[in-house]
GUGU-991155 format. One record per residue (C-alpha): y, z, x; residue in three letters. Coordinates in steps of 0.1 Angstrom, whole numbers, padded with zeros to 4 digits, always signed. Layout:
BEGIN
YZXAla
...
This chain:
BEGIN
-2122-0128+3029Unk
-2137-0137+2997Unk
-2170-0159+2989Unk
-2178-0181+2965Unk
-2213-0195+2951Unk
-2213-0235+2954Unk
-2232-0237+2921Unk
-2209-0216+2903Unk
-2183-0241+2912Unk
-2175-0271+2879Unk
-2182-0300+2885Unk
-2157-0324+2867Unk
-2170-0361+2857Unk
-2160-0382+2825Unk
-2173-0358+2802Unk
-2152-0327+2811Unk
-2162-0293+2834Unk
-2199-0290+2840Unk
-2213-0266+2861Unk
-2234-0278+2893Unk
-2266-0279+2874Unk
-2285-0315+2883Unk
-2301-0315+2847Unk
-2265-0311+2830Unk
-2251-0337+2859Unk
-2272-0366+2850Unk
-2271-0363+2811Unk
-2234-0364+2825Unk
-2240-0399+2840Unk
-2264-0411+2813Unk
-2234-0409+2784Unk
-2207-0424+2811Unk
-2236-0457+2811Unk
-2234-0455+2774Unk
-2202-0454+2769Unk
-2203-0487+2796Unk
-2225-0506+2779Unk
-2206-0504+2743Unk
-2177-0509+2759Unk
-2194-0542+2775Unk
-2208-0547+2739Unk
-2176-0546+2720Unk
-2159-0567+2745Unk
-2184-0597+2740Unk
-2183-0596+2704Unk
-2144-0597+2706Unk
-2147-0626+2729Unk
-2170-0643+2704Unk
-2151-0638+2672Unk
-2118-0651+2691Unk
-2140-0684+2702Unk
-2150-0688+2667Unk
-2114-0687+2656Unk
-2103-0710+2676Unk
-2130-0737+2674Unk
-2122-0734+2631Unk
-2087-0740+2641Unk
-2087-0770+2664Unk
-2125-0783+2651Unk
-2113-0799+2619Unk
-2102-0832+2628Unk
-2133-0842+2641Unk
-2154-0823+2617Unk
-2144-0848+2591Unk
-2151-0880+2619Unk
-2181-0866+2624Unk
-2194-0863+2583Unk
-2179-0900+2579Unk
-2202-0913+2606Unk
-2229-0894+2590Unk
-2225-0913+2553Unk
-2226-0945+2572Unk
-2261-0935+2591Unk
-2275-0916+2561Unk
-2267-0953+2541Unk
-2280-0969+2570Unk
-2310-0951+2566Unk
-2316-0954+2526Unk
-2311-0995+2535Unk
-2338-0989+2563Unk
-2367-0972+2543Unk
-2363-1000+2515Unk
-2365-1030+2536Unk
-2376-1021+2572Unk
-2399-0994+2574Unk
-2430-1010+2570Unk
-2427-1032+2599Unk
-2408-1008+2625Unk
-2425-0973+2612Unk
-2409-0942+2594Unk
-2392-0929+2624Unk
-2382-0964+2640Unk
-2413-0961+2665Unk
-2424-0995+2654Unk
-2458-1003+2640Unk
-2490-1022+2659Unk
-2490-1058+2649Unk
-2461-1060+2628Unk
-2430-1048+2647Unk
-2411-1037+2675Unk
-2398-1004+2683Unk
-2360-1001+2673Unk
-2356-0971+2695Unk
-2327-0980+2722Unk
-2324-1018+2709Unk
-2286-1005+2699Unk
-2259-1018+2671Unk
-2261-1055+2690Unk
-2298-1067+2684Unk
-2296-1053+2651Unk
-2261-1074+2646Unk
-2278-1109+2657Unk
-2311-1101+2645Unk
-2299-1090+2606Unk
-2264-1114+2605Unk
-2285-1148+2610Unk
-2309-1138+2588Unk
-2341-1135+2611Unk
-2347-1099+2596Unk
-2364-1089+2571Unk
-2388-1111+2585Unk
-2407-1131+2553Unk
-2441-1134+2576Unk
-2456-1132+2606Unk
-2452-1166+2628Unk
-2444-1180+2660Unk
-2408-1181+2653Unk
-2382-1161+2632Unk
-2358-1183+2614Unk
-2326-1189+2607Unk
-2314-1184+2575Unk
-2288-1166+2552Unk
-2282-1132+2558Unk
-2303-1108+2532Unk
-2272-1076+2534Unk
-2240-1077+2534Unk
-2211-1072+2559Unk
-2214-1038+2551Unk
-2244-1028+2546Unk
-2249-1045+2580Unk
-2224-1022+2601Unk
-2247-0993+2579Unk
-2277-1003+2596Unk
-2258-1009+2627Unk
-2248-0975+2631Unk
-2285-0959+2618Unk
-2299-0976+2645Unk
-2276-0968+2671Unk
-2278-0931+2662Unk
-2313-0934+2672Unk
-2314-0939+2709Unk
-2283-0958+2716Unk
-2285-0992+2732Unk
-2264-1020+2743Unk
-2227-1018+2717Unk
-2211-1045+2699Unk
-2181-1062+2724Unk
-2146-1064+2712Unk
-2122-1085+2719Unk
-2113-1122+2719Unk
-2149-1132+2726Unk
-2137-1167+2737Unk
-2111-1151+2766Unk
-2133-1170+2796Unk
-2128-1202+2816Unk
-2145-1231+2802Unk
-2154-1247+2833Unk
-2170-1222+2844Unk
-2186-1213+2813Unk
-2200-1249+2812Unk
-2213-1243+2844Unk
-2235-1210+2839Unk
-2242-1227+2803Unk
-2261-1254+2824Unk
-2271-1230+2851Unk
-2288-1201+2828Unk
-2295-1221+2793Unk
-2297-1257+2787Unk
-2335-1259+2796Unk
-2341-1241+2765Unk
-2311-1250+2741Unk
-2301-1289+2752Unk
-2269-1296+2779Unk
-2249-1293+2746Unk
-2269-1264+2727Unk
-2285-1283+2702Unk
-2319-1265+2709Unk
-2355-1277+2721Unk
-2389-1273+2718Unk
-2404-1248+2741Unk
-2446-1241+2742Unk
-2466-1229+2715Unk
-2447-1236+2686Unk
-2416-1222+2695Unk
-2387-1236+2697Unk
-2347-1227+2710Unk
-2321-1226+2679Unk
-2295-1249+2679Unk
-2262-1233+2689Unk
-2240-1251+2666Unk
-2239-1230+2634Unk
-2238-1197+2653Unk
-2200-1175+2660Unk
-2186-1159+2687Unk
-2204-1126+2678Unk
-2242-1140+2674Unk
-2243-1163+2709Unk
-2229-1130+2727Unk
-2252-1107+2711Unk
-2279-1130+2717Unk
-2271-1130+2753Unk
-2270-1093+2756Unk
-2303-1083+2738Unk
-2325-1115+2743Unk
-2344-1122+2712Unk
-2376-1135+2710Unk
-2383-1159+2742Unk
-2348-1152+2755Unk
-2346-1135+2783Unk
-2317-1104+2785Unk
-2287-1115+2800Unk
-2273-1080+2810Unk
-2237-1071+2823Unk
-2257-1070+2857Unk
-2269-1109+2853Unk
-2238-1120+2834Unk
-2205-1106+2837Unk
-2189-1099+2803Unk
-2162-1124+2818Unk
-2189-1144+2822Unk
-2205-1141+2788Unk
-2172-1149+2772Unk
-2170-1183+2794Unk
-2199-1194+2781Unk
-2190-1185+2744Unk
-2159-1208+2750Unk
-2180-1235+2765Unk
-2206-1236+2741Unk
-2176-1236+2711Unk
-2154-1257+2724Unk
-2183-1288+2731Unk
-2195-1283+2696Unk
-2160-1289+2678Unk
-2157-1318+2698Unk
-2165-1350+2689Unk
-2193-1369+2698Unk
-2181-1395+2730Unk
-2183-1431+2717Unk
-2188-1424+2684Unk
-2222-1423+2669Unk
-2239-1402+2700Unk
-2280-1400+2694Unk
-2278-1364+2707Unk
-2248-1364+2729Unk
-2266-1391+2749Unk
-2232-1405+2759Unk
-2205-1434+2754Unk
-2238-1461+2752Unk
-2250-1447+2723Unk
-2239-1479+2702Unk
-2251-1504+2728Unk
-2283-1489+2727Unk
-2290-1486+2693Unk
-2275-1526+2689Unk
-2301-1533+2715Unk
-2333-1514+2705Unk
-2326-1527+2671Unk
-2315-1563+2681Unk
-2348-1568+2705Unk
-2371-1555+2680Unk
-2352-1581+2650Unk
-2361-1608+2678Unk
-2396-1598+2689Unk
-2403-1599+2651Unk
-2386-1632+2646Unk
-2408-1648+2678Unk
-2441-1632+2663Unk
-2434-1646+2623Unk
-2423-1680+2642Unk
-2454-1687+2663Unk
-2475-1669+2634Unk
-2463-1700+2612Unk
-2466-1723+2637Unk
């Protein structure tokens, strides 16, 4: 019976025979963890070059979406630094005393705001007013999108923006508005100079947008206070009594069908008072 030394005996691992030496056993196991690891290296770096190719072979389509958007903002942005920057700051953070931040306000206030010709404001006062628009069509939708790329905000709506009920719309015109802009939207005086614009010179586009930013005194009529259903209701309502015409005829402010019987009777007692006065004045 024949024996046999356990050291002398190979050991066999991933690197071939080796005797039972511990020293030559764990430089053994140290290039098996080696060879792991680059084999865990070279399988990453496959996994990122086949991600690459893929993303430059379905990414192209919207690469080119994403670098027309861009020319619109970077116009956007020339337009802004010549006419708005030095009331609403560099970065759109606004500026003590002179303006706003535009951070958030979104495409909409931007749309009313610009299109009826409140901004560029000419000075400081207790009301912005209405007059033409300074850009164009184009140049607004370039500020439009600027802006929005800069904190977001409430969108543009689309749609048939008169798509609402008008009796209804004439009621939450009433309910929510005519104690600033008149039963008919002609406007009114409010405190400290200010007043409410008439409605009657103003599309679909500016009385929504007004309604969903709230300039100036306005307060924001959100899709949480007004439905957009609801916001196009009033749209209709406040369109539809403007292209009508006025009841009776010659209506002092919409008064009503009277409006004739009381101007002939103002003026017709005044003719008479004067007539009784130069009469007993001669007499």
């Amino acid at each position: 019976m024949s024996s046999q030394n356990p050291q002398s005996e190979a050991v066999h691992d991933g690197a071939g025979p080796v005797d039972g030496n511990p020293a030559r056993r764990a430089r053994a196991r140290r290039r098996s963890k080696h060879r792991r690891r680059l084999a865990n290296v070279a399988g990453l770096l496959t996994a990122l070059v086949l991600t690459g190719a893929m993303y430059s072979v379905f990414a192209p389509a919207q690469a080119a979406d994403d670098s027309t958007e861009s020319a619109a903002e970077a116009a956007g942005r020339e337009l802004y630094q010549r006419s708005c920057i030095t009331c609403h700051g560099e970065n759109l953070e606004g500026v003590p005393n002179r303006g706003p931040s535009l951070i958030g306000v979104g495409e909409a206030s931007v749309y009313f705001q610009v299109h009826t010709g409140r901004m560029p404001l000419v000075r400081q006062e207790a009301d912005a007013p209405h007059k033409p628009a300074v850009f164009s069509d184009e140049e607004i939708d370039q500020l439009m999108a600027y802006v929005q790329s800069n904190g977001g905000g409430p969108t543009l709506p689309s749609g048939d923006l008169r798509d609402g009920d008008l009796a209804e719309g004439g009621e939450l015109f009433r309910l929510n508005c005519a104690s600033c802009h008149n039963f008919v939207g002609q406007g009114g005086a409010l405190s400290s100079g200010k007043a409410a614009p008439s409605l009657q010179d103003s599309n679909d586009l500016e009385i929504y947008t007004a309604m969903l930013t709230g300039p100036e005194n306005m307060p924001v009529f959100g899709d949480n206070q007004l439905t957009p259903e609801e916001k196009r209701a009033i749209v209709n309502y406040v369109q539809t009594i403007g292209a009508q015409a006025d009841p009776g005829g010659a209506g002092i402010g919409r008064a009503g069908p009277v409006a004739e019987g009381l101007v002939i009777w103002v003026v017709g007692v005044g003719i008479l008072m004067f007539g009784i006065f130069w009469m007993g004045s001669k007499a």
